[in-house]
Structures are given as C-alpha cells and as structure tokens.
C-alpha positions as CSV (number, residue, x, y, z in Angstrom):
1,X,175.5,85.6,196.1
2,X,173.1,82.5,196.3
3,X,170.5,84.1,194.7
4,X,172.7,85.3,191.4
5,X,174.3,81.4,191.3
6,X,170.7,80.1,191.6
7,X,169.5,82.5,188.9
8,X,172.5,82.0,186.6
9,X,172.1,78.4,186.8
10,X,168.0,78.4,185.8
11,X,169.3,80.5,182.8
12,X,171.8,77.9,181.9
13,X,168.9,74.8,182.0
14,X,166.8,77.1,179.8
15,X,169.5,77.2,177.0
16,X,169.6,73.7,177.5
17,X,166.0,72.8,177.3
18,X,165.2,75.4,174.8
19,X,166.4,76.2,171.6
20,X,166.8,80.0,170.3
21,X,164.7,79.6,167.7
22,X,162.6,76.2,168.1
23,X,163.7,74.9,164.4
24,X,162.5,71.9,165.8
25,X,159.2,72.7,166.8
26,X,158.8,74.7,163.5
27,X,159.7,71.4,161.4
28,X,157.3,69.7,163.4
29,X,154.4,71.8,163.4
30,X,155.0,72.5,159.4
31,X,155.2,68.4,158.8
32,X,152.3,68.2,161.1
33,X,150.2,71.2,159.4
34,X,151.2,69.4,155.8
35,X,149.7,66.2,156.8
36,X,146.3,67.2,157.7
37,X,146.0,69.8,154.5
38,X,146.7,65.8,152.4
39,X,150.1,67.3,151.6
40,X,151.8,63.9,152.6
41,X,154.6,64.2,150.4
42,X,155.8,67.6,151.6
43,X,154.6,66.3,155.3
44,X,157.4,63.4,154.8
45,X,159.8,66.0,154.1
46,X,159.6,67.8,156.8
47,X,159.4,64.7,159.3
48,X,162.5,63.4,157.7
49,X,164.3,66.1,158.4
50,X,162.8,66.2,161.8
51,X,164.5,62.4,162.3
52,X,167.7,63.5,161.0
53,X,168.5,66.8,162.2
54,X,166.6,66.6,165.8
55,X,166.8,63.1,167.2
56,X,166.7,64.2,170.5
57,X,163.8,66.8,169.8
58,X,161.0,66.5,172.8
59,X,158.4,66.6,170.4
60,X,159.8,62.7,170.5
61,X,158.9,62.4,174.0
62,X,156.6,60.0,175.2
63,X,156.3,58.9,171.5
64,X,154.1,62.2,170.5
65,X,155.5,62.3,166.8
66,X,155.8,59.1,165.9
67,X,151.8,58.9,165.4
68,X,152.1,61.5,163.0
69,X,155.4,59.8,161.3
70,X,153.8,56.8,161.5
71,X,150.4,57.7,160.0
72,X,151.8,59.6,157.4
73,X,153.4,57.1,155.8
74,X,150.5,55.3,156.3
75,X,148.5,57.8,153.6
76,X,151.5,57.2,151.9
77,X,151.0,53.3,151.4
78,X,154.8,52.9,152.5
79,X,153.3,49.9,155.2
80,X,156.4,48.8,156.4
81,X,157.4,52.2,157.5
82,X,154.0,52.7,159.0
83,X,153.9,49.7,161.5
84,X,157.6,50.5,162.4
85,X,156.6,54.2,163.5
86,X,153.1,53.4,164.7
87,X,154.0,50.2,166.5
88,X,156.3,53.1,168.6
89,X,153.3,55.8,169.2
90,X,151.9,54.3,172.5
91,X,151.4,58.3,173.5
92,X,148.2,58.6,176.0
93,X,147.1,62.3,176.2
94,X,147.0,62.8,180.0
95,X,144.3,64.5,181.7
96,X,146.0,67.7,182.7
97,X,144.9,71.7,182.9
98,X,145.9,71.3,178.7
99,X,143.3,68.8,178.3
100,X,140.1,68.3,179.8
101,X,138.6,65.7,177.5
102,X,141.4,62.8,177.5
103,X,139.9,59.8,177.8
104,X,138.0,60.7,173.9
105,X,141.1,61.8,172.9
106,X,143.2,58.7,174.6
107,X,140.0,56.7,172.5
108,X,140.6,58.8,169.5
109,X,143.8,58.3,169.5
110,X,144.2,54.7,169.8
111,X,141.5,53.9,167.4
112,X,143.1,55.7,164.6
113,X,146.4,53.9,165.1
114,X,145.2,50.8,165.7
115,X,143.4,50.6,162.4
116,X,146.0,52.1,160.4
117,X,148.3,49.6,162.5
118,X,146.2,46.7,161.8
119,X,145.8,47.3,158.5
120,X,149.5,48.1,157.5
121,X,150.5,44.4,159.7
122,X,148.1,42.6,157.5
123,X,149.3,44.7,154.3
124,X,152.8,43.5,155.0
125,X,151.8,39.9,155.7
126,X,151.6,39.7,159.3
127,X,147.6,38.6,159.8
128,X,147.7,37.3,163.1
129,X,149.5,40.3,164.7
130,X,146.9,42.5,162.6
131,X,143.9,41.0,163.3
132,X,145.0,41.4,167.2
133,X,145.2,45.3,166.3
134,X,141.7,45.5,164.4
135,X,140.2,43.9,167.4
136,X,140.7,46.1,170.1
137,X,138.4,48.8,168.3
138,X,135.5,47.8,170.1
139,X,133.9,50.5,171.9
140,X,130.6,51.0,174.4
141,X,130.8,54.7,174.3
142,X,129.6,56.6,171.2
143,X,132.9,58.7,169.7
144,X,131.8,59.7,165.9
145,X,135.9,59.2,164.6
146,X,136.4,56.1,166.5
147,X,133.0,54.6,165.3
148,X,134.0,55.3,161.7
149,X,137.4,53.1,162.5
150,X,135.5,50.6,164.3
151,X,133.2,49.9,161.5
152,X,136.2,50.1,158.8
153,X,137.8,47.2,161.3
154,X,135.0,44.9,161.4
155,X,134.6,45.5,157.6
156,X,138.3,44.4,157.3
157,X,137.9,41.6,160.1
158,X,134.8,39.8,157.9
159,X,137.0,38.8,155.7
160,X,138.9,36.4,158.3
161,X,135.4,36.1,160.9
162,X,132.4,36.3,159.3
163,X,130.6,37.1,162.5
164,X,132.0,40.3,162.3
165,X,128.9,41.5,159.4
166,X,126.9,40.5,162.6
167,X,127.7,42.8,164.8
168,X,127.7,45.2,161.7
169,X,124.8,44.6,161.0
170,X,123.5,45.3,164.2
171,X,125.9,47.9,166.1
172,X,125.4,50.4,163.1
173,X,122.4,49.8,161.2
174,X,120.3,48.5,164.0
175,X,119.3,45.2,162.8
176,X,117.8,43.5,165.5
177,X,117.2,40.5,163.8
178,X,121.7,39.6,164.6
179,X,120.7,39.7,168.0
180,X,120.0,36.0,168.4
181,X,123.8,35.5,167.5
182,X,125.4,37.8,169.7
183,X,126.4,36.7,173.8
184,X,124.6,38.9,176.2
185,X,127.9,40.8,177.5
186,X,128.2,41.8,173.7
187,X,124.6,42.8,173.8
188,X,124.8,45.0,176.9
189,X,128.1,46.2,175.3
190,X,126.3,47.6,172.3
191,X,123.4,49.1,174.3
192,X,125.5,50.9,176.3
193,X,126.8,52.4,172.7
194,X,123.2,53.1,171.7
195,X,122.7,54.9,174.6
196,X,126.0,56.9,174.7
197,X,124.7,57.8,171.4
198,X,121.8,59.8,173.1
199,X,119.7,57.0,170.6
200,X,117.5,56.6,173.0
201,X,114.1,55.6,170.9
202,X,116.8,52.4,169.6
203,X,117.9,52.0,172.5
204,X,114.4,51.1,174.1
205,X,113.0,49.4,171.1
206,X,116.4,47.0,171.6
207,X,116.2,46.5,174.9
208,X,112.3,45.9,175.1
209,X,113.3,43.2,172.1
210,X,115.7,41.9,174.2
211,X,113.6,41.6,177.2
212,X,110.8,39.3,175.2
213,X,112.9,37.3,173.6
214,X,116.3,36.1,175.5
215,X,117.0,34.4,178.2
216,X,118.6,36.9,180.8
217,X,119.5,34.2,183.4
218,X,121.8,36.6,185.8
219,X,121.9,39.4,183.5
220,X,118.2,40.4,184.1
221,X,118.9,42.7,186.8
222,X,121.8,44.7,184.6
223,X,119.0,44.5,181.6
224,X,115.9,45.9,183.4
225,X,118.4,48.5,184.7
226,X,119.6,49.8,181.8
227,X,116.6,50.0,180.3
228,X,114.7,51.9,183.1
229,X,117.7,54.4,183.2
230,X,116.7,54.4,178.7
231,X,113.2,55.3,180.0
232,X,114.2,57.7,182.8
233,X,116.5,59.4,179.8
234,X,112.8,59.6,177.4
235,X,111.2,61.0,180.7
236,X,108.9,58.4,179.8
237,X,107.4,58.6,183.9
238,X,104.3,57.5,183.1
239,X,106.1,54.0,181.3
240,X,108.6,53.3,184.3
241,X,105.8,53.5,186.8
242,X,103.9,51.0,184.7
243,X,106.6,48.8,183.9
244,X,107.8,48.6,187.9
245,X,104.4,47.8,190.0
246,X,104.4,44.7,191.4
247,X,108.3,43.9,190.8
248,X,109.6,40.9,191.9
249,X,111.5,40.4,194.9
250,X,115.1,39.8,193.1
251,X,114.1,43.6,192.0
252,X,112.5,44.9,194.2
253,X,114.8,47.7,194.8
254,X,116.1,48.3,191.3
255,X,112.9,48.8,190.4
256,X,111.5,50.8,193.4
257,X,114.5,53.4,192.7
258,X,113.4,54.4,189.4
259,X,109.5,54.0,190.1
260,X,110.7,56.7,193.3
261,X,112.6,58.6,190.5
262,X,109.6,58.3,188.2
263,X,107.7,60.6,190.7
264,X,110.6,62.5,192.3
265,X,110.7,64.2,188.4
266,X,106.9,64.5,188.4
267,X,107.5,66.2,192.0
268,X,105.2,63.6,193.6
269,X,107.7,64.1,196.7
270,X,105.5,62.5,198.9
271,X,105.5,58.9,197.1
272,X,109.6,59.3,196.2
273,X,110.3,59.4,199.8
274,X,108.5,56.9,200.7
275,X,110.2,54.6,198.5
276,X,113.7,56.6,198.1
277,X,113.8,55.2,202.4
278,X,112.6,51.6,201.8
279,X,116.0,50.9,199.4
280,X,119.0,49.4,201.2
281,X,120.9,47.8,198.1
282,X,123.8,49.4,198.0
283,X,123.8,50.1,194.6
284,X,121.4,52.5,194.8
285,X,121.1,53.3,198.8
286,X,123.5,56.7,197.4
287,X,121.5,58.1,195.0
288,X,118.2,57.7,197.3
289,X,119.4,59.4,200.2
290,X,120.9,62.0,198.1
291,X,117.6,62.8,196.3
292,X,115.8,62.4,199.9
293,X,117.7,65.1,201.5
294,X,117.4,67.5,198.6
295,X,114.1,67.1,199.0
296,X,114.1,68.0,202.7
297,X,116.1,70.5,202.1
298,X,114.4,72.2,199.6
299,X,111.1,72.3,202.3
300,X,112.8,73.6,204.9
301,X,113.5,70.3,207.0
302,X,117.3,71.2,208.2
303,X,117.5,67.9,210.4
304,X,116.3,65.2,207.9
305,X,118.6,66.6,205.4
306,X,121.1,66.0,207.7
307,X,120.3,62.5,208.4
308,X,120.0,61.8,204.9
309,X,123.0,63.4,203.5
310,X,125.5,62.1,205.8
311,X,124.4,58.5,205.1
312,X,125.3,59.1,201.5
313,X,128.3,56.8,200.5
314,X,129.4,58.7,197.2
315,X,129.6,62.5,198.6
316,X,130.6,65.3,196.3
317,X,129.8,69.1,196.2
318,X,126.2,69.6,196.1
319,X,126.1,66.3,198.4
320,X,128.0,67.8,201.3
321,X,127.3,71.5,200.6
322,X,123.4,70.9,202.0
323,X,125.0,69.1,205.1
324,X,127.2,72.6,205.6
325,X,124.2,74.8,204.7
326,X,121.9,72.7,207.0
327,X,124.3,72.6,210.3
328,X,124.8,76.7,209.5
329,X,121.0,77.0,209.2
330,X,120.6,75.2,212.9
331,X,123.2,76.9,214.1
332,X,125.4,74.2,214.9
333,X,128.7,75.7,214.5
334,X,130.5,72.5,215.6
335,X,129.3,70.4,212.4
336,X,129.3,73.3,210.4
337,X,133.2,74.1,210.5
338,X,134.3,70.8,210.5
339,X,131.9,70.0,207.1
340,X,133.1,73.4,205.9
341,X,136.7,72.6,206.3
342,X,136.1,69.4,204.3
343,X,134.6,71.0,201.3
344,X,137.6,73.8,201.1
345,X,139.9,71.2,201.0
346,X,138.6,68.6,198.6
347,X,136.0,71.4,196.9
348,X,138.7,74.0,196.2
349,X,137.7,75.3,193.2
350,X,134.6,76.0,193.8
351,X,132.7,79.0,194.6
352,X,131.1,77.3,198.4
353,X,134.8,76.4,198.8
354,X,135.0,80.6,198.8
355,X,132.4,81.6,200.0
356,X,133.1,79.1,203.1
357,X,136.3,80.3,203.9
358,X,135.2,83.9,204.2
359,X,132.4,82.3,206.9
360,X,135.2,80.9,208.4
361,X,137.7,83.3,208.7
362,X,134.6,85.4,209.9
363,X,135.2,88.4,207.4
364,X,132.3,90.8,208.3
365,X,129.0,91.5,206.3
366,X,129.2,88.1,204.6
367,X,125.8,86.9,204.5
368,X,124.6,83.4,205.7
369,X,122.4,82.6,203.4
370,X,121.9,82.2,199.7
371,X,118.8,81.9,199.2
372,X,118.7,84.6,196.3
373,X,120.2,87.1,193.7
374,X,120.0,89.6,196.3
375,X,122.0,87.6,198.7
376,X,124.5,86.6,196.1
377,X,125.2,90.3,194.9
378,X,126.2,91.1,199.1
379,X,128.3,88.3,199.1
380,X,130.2,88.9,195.5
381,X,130.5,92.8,196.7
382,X,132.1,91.3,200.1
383,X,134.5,89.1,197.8
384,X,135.7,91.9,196.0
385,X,136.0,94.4,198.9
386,X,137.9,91.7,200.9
387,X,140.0,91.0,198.2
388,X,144.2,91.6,199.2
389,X,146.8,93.0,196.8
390,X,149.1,90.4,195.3
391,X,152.7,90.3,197.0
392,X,155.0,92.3,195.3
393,X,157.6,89.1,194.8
394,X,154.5,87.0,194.4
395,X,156.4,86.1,190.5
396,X,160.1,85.3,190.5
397,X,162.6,86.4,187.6
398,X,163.2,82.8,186.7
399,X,159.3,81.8,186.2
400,X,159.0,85.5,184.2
401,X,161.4,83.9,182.1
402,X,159.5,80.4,181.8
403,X,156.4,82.4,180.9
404,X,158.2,84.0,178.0
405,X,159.7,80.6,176.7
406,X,156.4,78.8,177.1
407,X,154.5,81.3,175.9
408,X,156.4,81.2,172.6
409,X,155.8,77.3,172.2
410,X,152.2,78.1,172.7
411,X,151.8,80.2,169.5
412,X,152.7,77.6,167.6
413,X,148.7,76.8,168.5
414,X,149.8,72.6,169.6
415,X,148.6,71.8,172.8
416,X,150.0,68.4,173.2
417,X,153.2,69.9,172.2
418,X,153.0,72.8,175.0
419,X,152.1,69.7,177.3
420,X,155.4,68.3,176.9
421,X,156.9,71.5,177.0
422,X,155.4,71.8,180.3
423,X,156.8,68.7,181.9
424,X,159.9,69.6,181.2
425,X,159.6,73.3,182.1
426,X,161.7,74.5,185.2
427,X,159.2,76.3,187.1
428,X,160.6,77.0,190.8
429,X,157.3,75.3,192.6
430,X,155.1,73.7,190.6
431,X,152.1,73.3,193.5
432,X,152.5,77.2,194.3
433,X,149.9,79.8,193.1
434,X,152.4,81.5,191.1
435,X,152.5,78.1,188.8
436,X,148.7,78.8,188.7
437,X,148.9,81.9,187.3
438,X,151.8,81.4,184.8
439,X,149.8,78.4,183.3
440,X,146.6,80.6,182.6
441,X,148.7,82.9,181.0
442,X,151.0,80.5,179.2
443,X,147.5,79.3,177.9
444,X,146.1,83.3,177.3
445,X,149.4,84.0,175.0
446,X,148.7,80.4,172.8
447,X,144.6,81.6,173.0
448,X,143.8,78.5,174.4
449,X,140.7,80.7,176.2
450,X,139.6,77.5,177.2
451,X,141.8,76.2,178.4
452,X,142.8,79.1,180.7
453,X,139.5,79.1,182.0
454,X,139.6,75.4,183.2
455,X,142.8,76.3,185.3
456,X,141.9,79.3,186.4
457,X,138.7,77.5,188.0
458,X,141.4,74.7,189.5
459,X,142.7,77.9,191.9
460,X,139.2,79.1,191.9
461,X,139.2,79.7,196.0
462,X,143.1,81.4,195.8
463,X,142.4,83.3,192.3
464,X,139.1,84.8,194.4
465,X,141.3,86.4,197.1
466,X,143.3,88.3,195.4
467,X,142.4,91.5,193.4
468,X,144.5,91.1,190.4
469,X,143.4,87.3,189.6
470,X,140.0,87.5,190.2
471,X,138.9,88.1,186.8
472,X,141.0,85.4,185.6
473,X,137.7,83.6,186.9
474,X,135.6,85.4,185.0
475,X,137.8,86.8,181.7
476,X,137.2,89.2,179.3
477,X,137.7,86.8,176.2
478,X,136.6,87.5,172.6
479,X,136.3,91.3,173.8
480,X,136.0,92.7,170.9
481,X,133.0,90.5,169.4
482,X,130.8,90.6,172.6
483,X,131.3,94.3,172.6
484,X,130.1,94.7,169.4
485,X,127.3,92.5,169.2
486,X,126.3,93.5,172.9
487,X,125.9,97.5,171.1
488,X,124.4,96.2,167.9
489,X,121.5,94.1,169.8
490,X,121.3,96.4,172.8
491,X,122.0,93.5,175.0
492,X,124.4,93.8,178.3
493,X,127.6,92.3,177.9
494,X,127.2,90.5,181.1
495,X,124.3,88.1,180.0
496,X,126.6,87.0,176.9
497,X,129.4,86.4,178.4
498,X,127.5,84.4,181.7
499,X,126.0,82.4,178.8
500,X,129.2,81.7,177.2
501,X,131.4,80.9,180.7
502,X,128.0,78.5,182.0
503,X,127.0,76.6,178.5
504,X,131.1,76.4,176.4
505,X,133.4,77.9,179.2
506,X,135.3,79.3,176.2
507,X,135.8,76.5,174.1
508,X,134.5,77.3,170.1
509,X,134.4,73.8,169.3
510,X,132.1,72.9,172.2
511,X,129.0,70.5,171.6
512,X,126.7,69.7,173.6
513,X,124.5,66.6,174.5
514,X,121.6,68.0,173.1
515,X,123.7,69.0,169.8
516,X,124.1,72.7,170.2
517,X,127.6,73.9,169.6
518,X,130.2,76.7,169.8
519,X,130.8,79.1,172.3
520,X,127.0,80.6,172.6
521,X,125.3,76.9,171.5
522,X,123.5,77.7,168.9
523,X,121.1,74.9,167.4
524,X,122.3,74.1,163.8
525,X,118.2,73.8,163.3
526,X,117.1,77.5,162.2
527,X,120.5,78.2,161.0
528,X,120.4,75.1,158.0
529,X,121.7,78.7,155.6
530,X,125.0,78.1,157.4
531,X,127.9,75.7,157.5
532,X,127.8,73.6,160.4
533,X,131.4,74.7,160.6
534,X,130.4,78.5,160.2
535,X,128.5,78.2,163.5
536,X,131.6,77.5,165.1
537,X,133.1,80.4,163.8
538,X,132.8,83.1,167.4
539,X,131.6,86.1,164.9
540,X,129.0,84.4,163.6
541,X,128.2,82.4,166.9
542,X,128.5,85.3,169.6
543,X,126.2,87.3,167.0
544,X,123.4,84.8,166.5
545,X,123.4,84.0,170.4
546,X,123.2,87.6,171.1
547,X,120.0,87.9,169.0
548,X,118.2,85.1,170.6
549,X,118.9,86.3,174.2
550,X,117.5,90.1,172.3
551,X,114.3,88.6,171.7
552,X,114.1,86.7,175.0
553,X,115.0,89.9,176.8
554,X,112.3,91.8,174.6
555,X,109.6,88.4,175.8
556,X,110.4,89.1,179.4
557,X,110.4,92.7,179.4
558,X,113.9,93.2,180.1
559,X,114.2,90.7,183.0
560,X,117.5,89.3,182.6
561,X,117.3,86.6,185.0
562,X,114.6,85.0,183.2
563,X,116.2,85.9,180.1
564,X,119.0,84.2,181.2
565,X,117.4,81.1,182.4
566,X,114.8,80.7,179.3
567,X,118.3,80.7,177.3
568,X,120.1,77.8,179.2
569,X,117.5,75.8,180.7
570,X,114.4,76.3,178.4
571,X,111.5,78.2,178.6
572,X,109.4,75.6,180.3
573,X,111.8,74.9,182.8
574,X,111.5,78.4,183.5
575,X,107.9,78.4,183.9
576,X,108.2,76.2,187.3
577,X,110.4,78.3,188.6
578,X,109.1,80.5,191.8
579,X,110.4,84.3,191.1
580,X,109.8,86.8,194.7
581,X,107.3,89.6,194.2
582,X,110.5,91.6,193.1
583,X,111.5,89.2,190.5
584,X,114.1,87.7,192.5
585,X,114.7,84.3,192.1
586,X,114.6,82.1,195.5
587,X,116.6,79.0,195.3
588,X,115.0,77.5,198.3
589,X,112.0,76.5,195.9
590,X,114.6,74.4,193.7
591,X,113.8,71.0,194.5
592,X,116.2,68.7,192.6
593,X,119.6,69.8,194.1
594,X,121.8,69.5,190.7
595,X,119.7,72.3,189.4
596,X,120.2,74.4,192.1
597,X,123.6,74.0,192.0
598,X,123.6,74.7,188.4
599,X,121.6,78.2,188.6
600,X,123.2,79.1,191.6
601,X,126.5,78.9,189.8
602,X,125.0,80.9,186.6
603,X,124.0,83.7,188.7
604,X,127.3,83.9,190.9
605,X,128.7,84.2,187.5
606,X,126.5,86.8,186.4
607,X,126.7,88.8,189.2
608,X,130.3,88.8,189.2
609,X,130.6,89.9,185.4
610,X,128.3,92.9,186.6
611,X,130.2,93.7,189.6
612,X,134.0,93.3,188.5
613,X,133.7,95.2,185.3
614,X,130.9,97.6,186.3
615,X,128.7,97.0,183.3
C-alpha cells in the first residue's frame, strides 16, 4: 500500500512541475530561436506572450529568460525596457554534467549583458551607473566574444576617460609604445591576455620590452616568471638556459625551475634533477618533485619516486598513481592499499580508479603491471569478463517516468533550459547510480553526445562494473558516419572513434589550443576550399579525419598504434617513442609522466572499442 501512495504521489508532482504539452517551453525556445535568426520583432512576440501567459514558467528561474528579454529589446533600441530586464538576468551557468565549460560561458555571458547594460544606462541618461557596467569588461583570459565587447566598451568608455584609447591601443593592436602609461598590475593583466591568446611571439616581444625598460620594483619576480613560462610555451630551451645562469639570489629558485625544466624537455635528466632537488620555495617545490619522481619512475628507481611523490603538496591522478604503482612494484602491500584506496575515492572516474579496485578486490588474472598494449588488452578482457548483470530493480517506475519527461525537454536542443529542468526534477536519489544513468540518457535523447560522455566518465569506476553501462564509456555515437567512412577508407572503426573520444570526446564544436576543431580536429590549413563552419559539420569532419588516419596507416604499414599516435601527438613525437621488437609500445620509456598518462588513456580506449564491440 506504501508503495502505490508513494507512486501516486510522484505522479501528482510531475503534473505539477510539468506541463502536458510544454507551451511554455515552446514559446520560449521559438522567441529564443527568433532572436538569434535577427527576427526581433517576431522574438518580442513570442517573449511577450511568454510574460503574460506563463509568469510562473521555470524558464524564469534563476533569471534564465530575462537575458534573452532583456537583450532583445536591446536589438530593438527600446533602452528602457532593456536595462529593466537585463538589470534582472544575474543567471551564472553552473558547472554541472550539462556544462563543462562554465566559467567562458559565466564570462560570455556577463560580458554581453554588461555592454548592452551599460550601453542602454548611458542611452537612457544614467552615465555614472553605465560607465560602472562598461567597466567590469576587463578580462586577462583570451574569450574571442568577450574581447569583441571589451573593446566595444573601451571604445564607448574614451568618450568619458580618454585613457581608455590607451589600453586600446595596446591590449588589441599591440602598441607597445602605451606601455609607459599603463600601472604594472594592468601590464601583467594584459600579458596574461596575450598569453591566454596562445600569442606567444607578442607576448615575449612585450615582456622583453618591459623587462628593459620599467622599473619592476616587487613585481620582478611575477615578471621574469611569466616570461620564462612565455619561453617555456616557444620551447625556446636554448633561450631560458641563457637567460637563467648566474640568477640572482632573490631568483634563484624561479629561475633554477625553469633552467631544470629547460633540460628536463631536452631530456638532460641528469642536470633537471640536480636542480629540480636544490628548490625549496614553495611555489615551485610541487612541480619539482613531481617532475623528479617521473623521472625516477620512468628509470626504474621505485624508492626515489616514492620519496619524491609523497613530498608533493598539490597531488592529483598521475601524481599519486606513480606512488600506487611504485609501492605495488616493491611489493609493499601496506602503502599500496591505503594509496589505492585514496585514488578510488577522490580518482573515481578514472580508469586506475578501476583498475585498482579490481587489484583490490583481488579478482583473478588481473595483471600488475601496465607497462604495455599487451598488458592493457589482459586487463580490459578481465574488466569485461568480471563485469555483473545490472539488478533487475536497478531503475524505479517513477525515475522511468522522469526520463521520459526530461527527455522530451531535451529535444527542444536547450541545455540551460534542461538544466533547470533538472533541478527541479524529482528523481528518487539523486547521488545513486541509477541518477547516473538516467542523466546520460536524458542527454542521449536531446543528442547532447557530449555531454553524455562527460557524465558517463563521472561514474566511470561504477559504469565499468556492470555489463550493460560499460559502453556508455565508450559509445557508439555518430554510427552511421564512422561506419561509412571506416568502409569507404578501409580504416577500423576503432581508430576513429579512439580519435574522436581522446582529441573532442564528442563535442562537434570542439577547438583546440592549437586551432584544430570538430569532432576528428581537423586543421582549417589544407582544407581553406571549405567553410570553417563546414568542418564542423561531422560528415564532412569524420570523413576528412578518416582519410588522414588512411594515409598514416598506409605510412606505417598498417600499424595502428603508431597510426594512432602520429595522428594525436605528431609524427615527431612519435619518432622518440621506444616500440618492443613486436611493435608494442612500452610505457615505462615515457619519461614526462602527463604523457604517459595521456597515451595510456588512448590506448585503454582503443583497446576497449576493439574488445566491447568485436571489431
């Protein structure tokens, strides 16, 4: 009788937080769709309506609509009614499964309304309140949108502060010559834009003007940092050992670190150790002991790597996975399991997390070590094997139900709105596995791949034990394009879709640092008889990723390993790799423990695509 009240009552809270139909989503998704096709008019129809009809609509919570009220009328010119709705949208995306990039949207965001906000205030007479607006675009980090606003601020903000040209002058067109009127906080400020810009050549030329002609007075040590880390960034070794012999004793360990970091890249390992164990300033004591030990590890050297990598302040995976690896290696079970059981719990969604619980639980023919393909293939056939059948109640009436209502809200292709949706849903346990689950495919249904992925990786360790989710962790997306192109080009499916899960993990609007984009990243250079938009497209990116892996696999003579590598890292970065006799890859030659990580990760993923659907 409990469980029919309890199931009667979810029922009635879904009539009340969802409508039949969703009118009001519709009107809102319609108004929203108007206003970026420049239909404003029409969009202020539909948001009217919207106001009148729905007052109480979530797509009002937390302020969501009102940018989009507020900005339309903005395009409209109506001022008034723009600084009443915008002065209203303080909505913060939140950093949640639905979105992974929050703090350049949060940025995004804000700078869009806080020019238009600005702007309207002064339109309508209000300076002082708009100027206040106009000057809280200032950015250090590199965002192309919120640049463009912070530009069209300063532009409006010369007319009241003519200083503002100034920092024009030199922020966008690189006019060093403005630099003898800016503070050196500003200074730093706009270096750390150049750099976030990957501007790296400007960034050096503006620094080294910097360091011969102002007076640094306590900021020398944050100057002749950040321009080492510029040089570091230019792989400029040869410069940064230069620049740091001899350094004065207020610098002495800044500049030690990056002269030891200078030779640590030119794998002079001798020379970075000595001076990676001569550095106790804090601010750097982390990252020294963390490259000590990975070079320690890397020969062979179990108990240094130990004494290195638990003096390291700022742990994280790769950090504490050599301390686990190196107390397993010396057989020191004690250390091992308790490092072990600190990894599965703060590491959970990751594949040493896994792998470490099977270790622990002792499940038999797991291997202990990964020190190649080979070993990696025993332990993914292991994970699969040992895999259990989900529980036949492991999904409740009531969250079916919440999938189906959800799932609807996520066709209408808004994730901000299916975020708020969320929030409010009535799930029975939110912090269960079955919440897990129903959010991937909540996110499936809407095709946010992406998305999906990124949760599905959250419950990586849980997904991996059961038969059914597994390949939630490594998903079939985009099916029927890889299929094709994979028969066209004669090239496994496997390989794309490992490329496509390590470089975009799903996401066709992906772009990366060193400007490649979509889900395969292609280079726009060699493709200049495209749109840049067209390479976004997944046809025409899965297709001309598919060739370039082809004629890799054809260079290699069919070695997909190296194939695989020569496509994500770079064929010279491949050439100082050590492959076995049998063209296995051992990851005990991989110095620098990041990239070790990295391949280790693109070959468990590899491997699993192989395994799991028997390609």
């Amino acid at each position: 009788m409990k469980k029919i009240f309890i199931f009667i009552l979810t029922i009635f809270i879904y009539n009340l937080t969802f409508s039949d139909t969703h009118q009001d989503y519709t009107i809102f998704i319609n108004g929203k769709n108007s206003y970026y096709a420049g239909n404003f008019e029409q969009a202020n129809k539909e948001f009217e309506t919207l106001l009148r009809a729905f007052p109480y609509s979530h797509v009002f919570d937390e302020n969501y609509a009102y940018f989009f009220i507020g900005m339309n009328y903005f395009r409209l010119k109506d001022y008034e009614k723009a600084s009443l709705f915008l002065e209203k949208a303080v909505y913060a995306p939140k950093k949640t499964a639905f979105n992974t990039d929050a703090d350049i949207e949060k940025a995004i965001f804000f700078s869009e309304r806080d020019y238009a906000l600005g702007y309207s205030l002064i339109k309508i007479g209000d300076i002082e309140k708009g100027i206040t607006y106009l000057k809280r675009l200032d950015y250090s980090t590199y965002i192309p949108v919120v640049g463009d606003y912070e530009k069209k601020a300063l532009e409006l903000l010369a007319k009241y502060d003519p200083k503002a040209y100034d920092k024009i002058a030199l922020k966008f067109n690189f006019d060093f010559s403005k630099i003898k009127n800016m503070t050196i906080p500003q200074l730093v400020k706009i270096g750390d834009f150049y750099t976030s810009q990957k501007n790296y050549k400007k960034a050096k030329e503006f620094y080294e003007y910097i360091l011969k002609n102002v007076k640094l007075g306590t900021y020398g040590q944050l100057v002749n940092k950040n321009y080492l880390k510029i040089l570091l960034n230019l792989k400029d070794y040869k410069h940064i050992i230069e620049y740091t012999n001899n350094p004065p004793q207020e610098y002495k360990d800044l500049f030690n670190f990056y002269r030891a970091m200078a030779y640590y890249q030119t794998k002079d390992f001798t020379r970075a150790l000595y001076l990676f164990e001569g550095i106790t300033n804090k601010e750097y004591i982390s990252d020294a002991k963390y490259y000590s030990a990975g070079i320690y590890f890397a020969l062979g050297d179990y108990k240094n790597t130990i004494e290195n990598a638990k003096l390291i302040p700022d742990k994280s995976i790769i950090s504490q996975s050599m301390l686990a690896f190196s107390y397993l290696y010396l057989n020191d079970t004690k250390h091992f399991e308790q490092t072990a059981k600190t990894i599965i719990n703060k590491y959970s969604n990751t594949y040493i997390a896994a792998y470490f619980s099977l270790l622990l639980d002792k499940v038999p023919d797991i291997p202990t070590h990964i020190n190649s393909i080979k070993d990696m293939s025993m332990l993914v056939d292991q994970m699969i094997k040992n895999a259990k059948p989900l529980p036949h109640d492991f999904m409740k009436k009531a969250d079916l139900l919440e999938i189906d209502q959800l799932s609807q809200i996520a066709k209408y292709g808004d994730q901000e709105l299916l975020q708020l949706s969320f929030d409010k849903g009535n799930f029975l346990n939110k912090s269960s596995l079955a919440y897990g689950y129903s959010t991937t495919i909540v996110l499936e249904n809407g095709k946010f791949y992406s998305l999906a992925l990124k949760n599905s990786l959250d419950y990586m360790r849980q997904f991996l034990n059961y038969k059914q989710l597994m390949p939630y962790e490594y998903p079939l997306y985009f099916e029927n394009i890889v299929n094709s192109c994979s028969k066209k080009y004669d090239v496994p499916q496997e390989i794309i879709y490992s490329i496509i899960h390590n470089l975009s993990k799903f996401n066709i609007y992906f772009v990366s640092e060193d400007a490649k984009f979509g889900l395969m990243g292609i280079e726009y250079s060699g493709n200049e008889n495209l749109d840049l938009f067209d390479i976004f497209t997944p046809e025409i990116n899965i297709e001309i990723g598919t060739k370039m892996i082809k004629k890799l696999l054809d260079k290699y003579d069919g070695n997909e390993l190296k194939a695989l590598i020569a496509y994500i890292n770079g064929e010279s970065y491949l050439s100082s790799l050590y492959f076995e006799g049998n063209n296995d890859l051992n990851f005990t030659s991989i110095v620098i423990p990041e990239e070790r990580y990295s391949l280790e990760n693109l070959f468990l993923t590899y491997v699993f695509y192989s395994k799991l659907y028997r390609y």
